[in-house]
C-alpha positions in Angstrom: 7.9 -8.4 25.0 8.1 -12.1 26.2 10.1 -14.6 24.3 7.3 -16.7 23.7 4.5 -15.0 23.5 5.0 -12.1 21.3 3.1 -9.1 23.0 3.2 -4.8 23.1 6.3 -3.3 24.8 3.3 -0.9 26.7 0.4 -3.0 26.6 -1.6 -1.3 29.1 -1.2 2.1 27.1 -2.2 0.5 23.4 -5.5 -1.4 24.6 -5.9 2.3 26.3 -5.5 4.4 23.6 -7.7 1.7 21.7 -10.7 2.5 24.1 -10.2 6.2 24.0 -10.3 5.9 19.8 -13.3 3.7 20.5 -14.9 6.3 23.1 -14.2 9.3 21.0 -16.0 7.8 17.7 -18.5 6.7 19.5 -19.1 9.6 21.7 -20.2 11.5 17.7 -23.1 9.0 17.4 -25.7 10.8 19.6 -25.6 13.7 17.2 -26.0 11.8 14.4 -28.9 9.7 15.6 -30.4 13.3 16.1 -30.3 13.8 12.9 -32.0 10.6 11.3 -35.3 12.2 10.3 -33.1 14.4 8.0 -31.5 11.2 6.7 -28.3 12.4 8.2 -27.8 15.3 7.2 -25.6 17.1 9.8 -24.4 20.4 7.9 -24.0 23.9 9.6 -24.8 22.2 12.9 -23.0 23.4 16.1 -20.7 20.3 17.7 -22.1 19.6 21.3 -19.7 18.9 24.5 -20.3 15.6 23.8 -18.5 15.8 20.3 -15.9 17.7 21.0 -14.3 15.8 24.0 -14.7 12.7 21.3 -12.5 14.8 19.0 -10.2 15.3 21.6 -10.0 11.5 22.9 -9.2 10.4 19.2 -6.0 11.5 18.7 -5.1 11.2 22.1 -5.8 7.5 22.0 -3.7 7.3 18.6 -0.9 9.0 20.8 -1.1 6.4 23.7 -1.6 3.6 21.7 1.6 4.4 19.3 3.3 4.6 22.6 2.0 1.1 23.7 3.5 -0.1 20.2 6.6 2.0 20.5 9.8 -0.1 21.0 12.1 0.6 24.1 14.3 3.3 22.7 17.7 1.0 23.4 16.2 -1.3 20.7 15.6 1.1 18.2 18.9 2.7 18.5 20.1 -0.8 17.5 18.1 -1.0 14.7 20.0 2.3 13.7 23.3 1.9 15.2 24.2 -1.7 15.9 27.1 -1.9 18.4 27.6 -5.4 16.6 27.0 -7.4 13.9 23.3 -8.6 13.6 22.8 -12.4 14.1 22.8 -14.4 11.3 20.6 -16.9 10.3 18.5 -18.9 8.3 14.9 -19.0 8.1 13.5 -22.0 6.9 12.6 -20.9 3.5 12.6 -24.4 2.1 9.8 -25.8 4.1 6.3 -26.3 2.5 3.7 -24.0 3.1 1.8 -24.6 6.3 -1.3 -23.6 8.4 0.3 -20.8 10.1 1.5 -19.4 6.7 -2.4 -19.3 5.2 -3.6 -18.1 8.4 -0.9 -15.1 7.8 -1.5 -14.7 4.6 -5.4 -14.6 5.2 -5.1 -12.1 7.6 -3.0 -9.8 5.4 -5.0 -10.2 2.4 -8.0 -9.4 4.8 -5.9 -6.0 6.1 -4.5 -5.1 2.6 -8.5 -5.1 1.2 -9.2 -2.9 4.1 -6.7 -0.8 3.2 -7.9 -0.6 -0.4 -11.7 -0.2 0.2 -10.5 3.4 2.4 -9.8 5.6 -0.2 -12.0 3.6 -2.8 -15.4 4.7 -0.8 -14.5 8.7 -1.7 -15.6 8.5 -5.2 -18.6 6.9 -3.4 -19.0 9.4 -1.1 -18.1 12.4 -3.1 -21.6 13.0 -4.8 -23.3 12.5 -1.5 -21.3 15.2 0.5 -21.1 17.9 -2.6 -25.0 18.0 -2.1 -25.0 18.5 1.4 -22.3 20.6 1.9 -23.8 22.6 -0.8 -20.5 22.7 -2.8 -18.9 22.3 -6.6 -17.4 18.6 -8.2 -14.2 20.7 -8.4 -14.8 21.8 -4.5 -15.4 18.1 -3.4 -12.4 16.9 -5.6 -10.2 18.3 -2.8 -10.9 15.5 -0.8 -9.6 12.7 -3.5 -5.9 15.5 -3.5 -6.2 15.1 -0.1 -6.3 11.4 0.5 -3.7 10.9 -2.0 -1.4 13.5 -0.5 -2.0 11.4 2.6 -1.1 8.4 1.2 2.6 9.7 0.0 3.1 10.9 3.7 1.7 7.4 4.5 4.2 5.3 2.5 7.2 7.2 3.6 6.8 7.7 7.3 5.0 4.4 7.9 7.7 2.8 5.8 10.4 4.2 8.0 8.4 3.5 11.2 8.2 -0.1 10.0 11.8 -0.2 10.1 12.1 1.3 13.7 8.9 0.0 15.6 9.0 -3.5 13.7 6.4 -4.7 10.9 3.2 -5.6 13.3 3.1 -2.4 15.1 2.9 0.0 12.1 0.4 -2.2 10.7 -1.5 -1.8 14.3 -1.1 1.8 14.1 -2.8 2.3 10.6 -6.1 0.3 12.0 -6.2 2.7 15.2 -6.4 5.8 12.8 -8.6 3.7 10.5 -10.7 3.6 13.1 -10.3 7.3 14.5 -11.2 8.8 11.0 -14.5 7.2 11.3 -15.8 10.6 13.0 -15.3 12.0 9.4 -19.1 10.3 9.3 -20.2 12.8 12.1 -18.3 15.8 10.6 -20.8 19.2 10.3 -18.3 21.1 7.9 -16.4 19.9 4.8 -12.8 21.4 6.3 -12.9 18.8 8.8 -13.9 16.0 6.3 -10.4 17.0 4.1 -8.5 16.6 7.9 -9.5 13.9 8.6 -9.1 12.1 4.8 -5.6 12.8 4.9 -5.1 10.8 7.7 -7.1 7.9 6.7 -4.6 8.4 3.3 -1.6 8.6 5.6 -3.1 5.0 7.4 -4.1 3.6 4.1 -0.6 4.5 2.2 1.2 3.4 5.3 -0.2 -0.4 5.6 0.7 -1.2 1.9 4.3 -1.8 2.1 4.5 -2.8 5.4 2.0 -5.8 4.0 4.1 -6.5 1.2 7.3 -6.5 3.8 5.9 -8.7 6.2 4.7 -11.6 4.1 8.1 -11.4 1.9 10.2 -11.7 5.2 7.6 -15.0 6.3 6.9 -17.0 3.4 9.5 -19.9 2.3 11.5 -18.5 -0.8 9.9 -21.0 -3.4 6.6 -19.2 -2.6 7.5 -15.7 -1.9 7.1 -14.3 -5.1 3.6 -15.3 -6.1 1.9 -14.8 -3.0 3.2 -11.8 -3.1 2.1 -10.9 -6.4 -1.5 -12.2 -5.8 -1.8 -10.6 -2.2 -1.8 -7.4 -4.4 -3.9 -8.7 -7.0 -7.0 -10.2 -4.6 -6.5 -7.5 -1.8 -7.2 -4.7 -4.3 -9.9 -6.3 -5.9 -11.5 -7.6 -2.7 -11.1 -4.2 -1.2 -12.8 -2.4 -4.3 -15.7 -4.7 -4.1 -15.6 -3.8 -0.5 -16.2 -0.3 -1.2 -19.1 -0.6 -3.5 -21.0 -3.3 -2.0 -21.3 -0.9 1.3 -22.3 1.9 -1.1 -25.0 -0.4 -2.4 -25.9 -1.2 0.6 -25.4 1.5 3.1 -25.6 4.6 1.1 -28.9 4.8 -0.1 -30.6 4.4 3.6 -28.0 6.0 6.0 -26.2 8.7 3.4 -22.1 9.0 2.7 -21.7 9.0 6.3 -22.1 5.7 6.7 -19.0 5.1 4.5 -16.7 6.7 6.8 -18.5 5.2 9.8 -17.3 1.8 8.6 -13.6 2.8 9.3 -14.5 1.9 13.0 -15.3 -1.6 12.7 -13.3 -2.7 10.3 -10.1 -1.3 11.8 -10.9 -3.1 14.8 -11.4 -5.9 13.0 -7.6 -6.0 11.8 -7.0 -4.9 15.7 -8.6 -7.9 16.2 -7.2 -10.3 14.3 -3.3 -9.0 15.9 -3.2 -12.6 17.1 -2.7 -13.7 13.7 0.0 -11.3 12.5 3.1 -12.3 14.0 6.3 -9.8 13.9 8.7 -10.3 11.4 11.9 -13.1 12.8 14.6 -11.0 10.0 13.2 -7.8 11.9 13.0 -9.4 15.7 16.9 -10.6 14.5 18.0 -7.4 13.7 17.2 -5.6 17.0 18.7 -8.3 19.2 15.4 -10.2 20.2 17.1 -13.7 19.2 14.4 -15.6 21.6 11.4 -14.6 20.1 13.3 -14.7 16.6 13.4 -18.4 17.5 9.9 -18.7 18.6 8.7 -17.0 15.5 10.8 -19.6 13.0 9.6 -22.6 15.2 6.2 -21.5 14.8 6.3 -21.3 10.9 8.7 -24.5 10.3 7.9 -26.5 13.2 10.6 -29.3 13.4 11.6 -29.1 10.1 14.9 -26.8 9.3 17.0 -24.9 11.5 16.0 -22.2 13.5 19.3 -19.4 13.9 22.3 -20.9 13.4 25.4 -18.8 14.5 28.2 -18.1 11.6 30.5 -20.9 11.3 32.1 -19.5 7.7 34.1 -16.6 7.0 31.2 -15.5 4.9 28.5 -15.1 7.0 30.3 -13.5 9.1 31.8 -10.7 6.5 28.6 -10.5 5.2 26.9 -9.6 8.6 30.1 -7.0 9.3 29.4 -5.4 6.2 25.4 -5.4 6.9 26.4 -3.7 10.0 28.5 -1.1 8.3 26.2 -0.2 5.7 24.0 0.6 8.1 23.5 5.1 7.0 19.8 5.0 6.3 18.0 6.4 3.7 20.8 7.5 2.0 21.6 4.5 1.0 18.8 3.6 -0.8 19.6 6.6 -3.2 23.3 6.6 -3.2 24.6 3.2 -1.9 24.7 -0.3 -3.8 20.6 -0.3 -3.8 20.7 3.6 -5.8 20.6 2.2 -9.8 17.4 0.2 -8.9 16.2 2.5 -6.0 16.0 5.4 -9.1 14.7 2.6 -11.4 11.8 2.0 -9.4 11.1 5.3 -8.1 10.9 6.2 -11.9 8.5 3.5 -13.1 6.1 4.6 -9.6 5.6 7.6 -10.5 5.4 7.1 -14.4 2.8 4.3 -13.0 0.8 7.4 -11.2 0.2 9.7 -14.0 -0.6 6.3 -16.1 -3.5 5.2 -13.5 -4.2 8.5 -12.3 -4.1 10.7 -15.1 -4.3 9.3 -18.6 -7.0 6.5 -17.6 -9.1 9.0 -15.8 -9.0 11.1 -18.8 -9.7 8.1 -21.3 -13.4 8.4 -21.7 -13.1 11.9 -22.7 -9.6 11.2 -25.1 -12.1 8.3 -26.8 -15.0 10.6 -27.7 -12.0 12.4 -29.9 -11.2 9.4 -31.5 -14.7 8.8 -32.8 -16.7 6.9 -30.2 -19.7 8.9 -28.2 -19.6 8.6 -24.5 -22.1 5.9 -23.9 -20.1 3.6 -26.2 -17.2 5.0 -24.4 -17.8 3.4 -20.9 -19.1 0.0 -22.7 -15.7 0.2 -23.9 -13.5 0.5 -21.0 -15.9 -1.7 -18.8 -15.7 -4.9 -21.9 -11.8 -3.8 -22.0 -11.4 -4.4 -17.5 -13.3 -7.9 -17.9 -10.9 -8.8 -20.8 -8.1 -7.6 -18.4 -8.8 -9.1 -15.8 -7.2 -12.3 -16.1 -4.2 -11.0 -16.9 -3.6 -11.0 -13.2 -2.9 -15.2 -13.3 -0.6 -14.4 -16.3 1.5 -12.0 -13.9 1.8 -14.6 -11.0 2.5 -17.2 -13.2 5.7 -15.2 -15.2 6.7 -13.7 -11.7 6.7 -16.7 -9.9 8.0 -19.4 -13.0 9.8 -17.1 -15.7 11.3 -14.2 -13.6 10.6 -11.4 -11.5 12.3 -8.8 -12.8 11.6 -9.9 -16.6 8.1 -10.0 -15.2 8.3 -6.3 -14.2 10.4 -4.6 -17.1 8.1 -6.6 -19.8 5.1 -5.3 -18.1 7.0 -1.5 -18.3 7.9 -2.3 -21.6 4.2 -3.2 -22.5 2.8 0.2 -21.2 5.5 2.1 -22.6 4.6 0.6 -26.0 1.2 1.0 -25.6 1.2 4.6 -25.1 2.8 4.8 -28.1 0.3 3.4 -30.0 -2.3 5.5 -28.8 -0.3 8.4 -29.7 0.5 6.8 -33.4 -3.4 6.0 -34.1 -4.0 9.7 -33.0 -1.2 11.1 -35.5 -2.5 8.8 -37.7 -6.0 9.9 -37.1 -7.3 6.2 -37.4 -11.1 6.2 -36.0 -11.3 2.3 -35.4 -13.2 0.8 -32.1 -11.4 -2.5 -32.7 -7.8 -0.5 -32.4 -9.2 1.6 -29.3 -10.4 -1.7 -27.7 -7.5 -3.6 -28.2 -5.2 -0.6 -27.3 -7.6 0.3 -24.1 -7.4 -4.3 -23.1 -3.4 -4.1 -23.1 -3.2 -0.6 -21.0 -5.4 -2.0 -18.4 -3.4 -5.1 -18.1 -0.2 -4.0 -18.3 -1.0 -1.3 -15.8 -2.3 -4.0 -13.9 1.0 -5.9 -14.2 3.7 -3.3 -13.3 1.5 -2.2 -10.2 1.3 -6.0 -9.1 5.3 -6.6 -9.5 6.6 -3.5 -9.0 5.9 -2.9 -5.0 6.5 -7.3 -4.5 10.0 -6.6 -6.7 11.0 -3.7 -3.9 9.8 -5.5 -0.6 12.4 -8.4 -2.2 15.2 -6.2 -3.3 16.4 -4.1 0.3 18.2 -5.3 3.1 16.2 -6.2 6.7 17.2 -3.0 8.2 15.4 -0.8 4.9 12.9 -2.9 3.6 9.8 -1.6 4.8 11.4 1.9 4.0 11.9 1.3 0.8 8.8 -0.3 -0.7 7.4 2.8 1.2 9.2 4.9 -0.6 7.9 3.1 -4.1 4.8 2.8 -2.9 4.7 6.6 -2.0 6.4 7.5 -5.6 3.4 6.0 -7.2 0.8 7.5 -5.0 3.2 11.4 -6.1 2.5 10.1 -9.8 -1.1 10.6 -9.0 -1.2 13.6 -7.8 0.9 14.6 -10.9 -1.4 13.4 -12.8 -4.6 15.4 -11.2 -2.4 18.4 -11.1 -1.8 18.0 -14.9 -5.5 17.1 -15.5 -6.5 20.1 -13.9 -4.0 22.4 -16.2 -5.3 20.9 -19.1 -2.3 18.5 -20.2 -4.5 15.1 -20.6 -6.8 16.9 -22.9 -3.8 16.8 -25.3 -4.5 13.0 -26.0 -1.2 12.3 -28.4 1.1 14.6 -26.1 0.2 13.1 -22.8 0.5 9.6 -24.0 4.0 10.4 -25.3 5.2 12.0 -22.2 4.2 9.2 -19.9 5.7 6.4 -22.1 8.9 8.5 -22.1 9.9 7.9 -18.5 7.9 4.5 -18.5 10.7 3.4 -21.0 13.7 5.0 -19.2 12.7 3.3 -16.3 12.4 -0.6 -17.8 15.8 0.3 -19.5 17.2 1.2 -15.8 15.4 -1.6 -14.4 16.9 -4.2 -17.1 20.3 -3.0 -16.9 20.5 -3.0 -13.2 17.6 -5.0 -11.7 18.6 -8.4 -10.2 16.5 -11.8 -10.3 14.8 -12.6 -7.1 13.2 -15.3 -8.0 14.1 -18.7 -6.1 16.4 -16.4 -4.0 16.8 -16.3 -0.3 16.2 -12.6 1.1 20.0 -12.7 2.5 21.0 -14.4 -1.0 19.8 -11.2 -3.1 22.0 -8.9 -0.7 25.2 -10.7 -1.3 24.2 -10.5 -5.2 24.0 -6.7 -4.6 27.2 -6.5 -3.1 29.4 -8.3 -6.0 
């Protein structure tokens, strides 16, 4: 890497490996062009020689390209195992926003809506392929257990990588396999379709937090907090009308596959825009790169601020010792100074999951119990999203002016209640539409809310060295609540309207009471300021 022109350790092996992903999607499109006058239907066909050396050159193009992004291994031990204390310094998180921050946060919102609109397009696929492939909805439902099984792998392992390789290459790495998984659109059999979803999970959970990580280590502290909050908010809902515009407009002339064959193009669209996403200067600190550190700040504050200034006081220079020192791990996310909020957290994600996952999907058939038939049913939840829906500029605005961890335990606090209610007007057997509505409006948006906080709150909260690892491991947690909540769905639990509602608002509540006894205000806080509030 060049000190001013921030480049891939191996760049002749990632563009590579990027040609060999390219090559071995595109080598499936022959087959599939066959099979046009069937409208693309390619079940129980044999794979040709053509297809098969394609399946081989994708993962061997992930390989080589991950090795083109891979760090030099003496920088990486580092990042482990400083031999000294990290440089400290300041980034210049009291300039105003500039053109190079909206050009970053552009492209991320751009890559976290890609992200989204992956595993969004399976319910749109799902009908589609359980007709072709001849199989049950219970069958085809494998596929959704499989992309969110991917998407806890995802979060953890891409978390850590983001920690190892640095912020830009993981988020590299998840676009390659975005784009390798677009074969899944040439597939014959349904076995290779669940493969192949779990890795577009394991891309799609892995790019979340390293999102989140990279704009909270980039933007100026006075703005960190609601960008942050509204990256989440406009990338998921950008990336969900992603997914069913192409299903309006794809789907009904070139089948499901086209869904998956979209992974290609708009992976190498965040390949693309590379450019644009700069590494993180905290990060390129922390492994020694001071030069391009410096060209990084320069480039986001221009003249105005210092760039790294060396530690003049005792105090910076104790704090980076101690940095150093601290330096086990995981562990210490679970064990260390970070373990009360770490457990916090990880509580409310995966309370969060079986919330989303679980009671919501199981709503429509909960309301027909409480007196309303299924047709008024989905008029119901769809008036209750559009009354919701603006809740997400009441979220930014309490995050960014009020408080950020108020912000998150009210919106806890808010479910948690919530769930109650529902279970009181079904002890209470109360068959009103203007309770259910108004019950269904505050789940939605208080959902809404701890989602939108709660993986912003844990890129803020960990040191340099663990960030990305742990809003991986949040994000993962809620993505385990998930599939929780199908395997309870499946057993039968949701079906028990007043005892599922209870048992989710049970931990829900735990966790706010964790998260407001030992949760710290980020708000108007430098990154480096909210470790040395951790370590009084």
């Amino acid at each position: 890497m060049r000190s001013k022109d921030l480049t891939f350790h191996h760049p002749v092996a990632f563009w590579l490996g990027c040609a060999a992903v390219i090559a071995g999607v595109l080598a499936h499109l022959p087959m599939l062009a066959m099979a046009a006058p069937m409208h693309y239907r390619l079940v129980g066909m044999p794979m040709d020689t053509l297809m098969l050396a394609g399946m081989a050159l994708v993962p061997l193009g992930v390989l080589l390209a991950g090795y083109g992004l891979m760090p030099r291994m003496e920088q990486m031990r580092r990042t482990l195992h400083p031999d000294r204390s990290p440089l400290p310094f300041h980034a210049a998180d009291h300039v105003p926003l500039n053109r190079e921050h909206w050009k970053l946060v552009t492209v991320l919102t751009v890559a976290l809506a890609v992200d989204v609109m992956k595993p969004a397009t399976i319910g749109f696929a799902m009908p589609g392929m359980a007709t072709e492939y001849g199989i049950s909805g219970s069958t085809v439902g494998f596929l959704a257990l499989s992309a969110l099984t991917g998407t806890v792998v995802g979060s953890i392992v891409w978390g850590r990588l983001g920690d190892l390789f640095g912020r830009r290459a993981t988020i590299l790495l998840s676009a390659l396999m975005f784009m390798g998984t677009a074969i899944c659109g040439a597939m014959p059999s349904f076995g290779w379709n669940l493969v192949m979803c779990f890795m577009m999970g394991a891309a799609a959970g892995g790019m979340l937090p390293i999102t989140f990580t990279l704009m909270a280590e980039t933007i100026p502290t006075r703005h960190r907090g609601w960008l942050l909050v509204a990256l989440g908010g406009v990338g998921t809902s950008a990336g969900y009308l992603l997914a069913s515009g192409a299903a309006t407009l794809f789907e009904p002339t070139y089948s499901w596959r086209a869904l998956w064959l979209l992974n290609l193009p708009t992976g190498a669209l965040i390949v693309f825009l590379n450019r644009y996403i700069p590494e993180s200067p905290r990060f390129l600190a922390l492994a020694g790169l001071e030069d391009q550190a410096r060209a990084v700040l320069q480039r986001f504050s221009g003249s105005a601020g210092p760039m790294i200034a060396h530690a003049h006081h005792a105090s910076d220079v104790l704090r980076a010792q101690r940095d150093a020192s601290a330096r086990i791990g995981m562990r210490q996310l679970l064990r260390g100074r970070h373990a009360a909020i770490t457990w916090g957290l990880m509580m409310c994600a995966v309370a969060w999951g079986l919330a989303n996952f679980g009671f919501l999907l199981w709503l429509p058939a909960n309301l027909v119990t409480l007196g309303i038939d299924a047709q008024a049913s989905a008029a119901l939840l769809a008036r209750s999203a559009i009354l919701a829906l603006p809740g997400i500029g009441v979220v930014v605005w309490f995050y960014q002016r009020w408080s950020s961890i108020r912000t998150l335990v009210l919106f806890i606090g808010l479910t948690a209640l919530d769930l109650l209610f529902f279970f009181a007007i079904d002890l209470a057997d109360l068959r009103s539409t203007a309770l259910t509505t108004a019950g269904t409006v505050v789940l939605l948006l208080s959902i809404s809310g701890v989602i939108a906080t709660l993986i912003p709150y844990a890129a803020e909260i960990y040191p340099v060295h663990l960030r990305s690892t742990g809003a991986g491991l949040i994000a993962g947690g809620s993505k385990f609540g998930g599939i929780l909540g199908a395997v309870l769905g499946v057993s039968g639990l949701f079906g028990h309207f007043m005892l599922s509602a209870l048992l989710i608002a049970l931990p829900m509540a735990v966790a706010g009471w964790m998260l407001a006894r030992r949760g710290i205000e980020t708000r108007g806080h430098g990154l480096e300021a909210i470790q040395d509030a951790l370590s009084d």
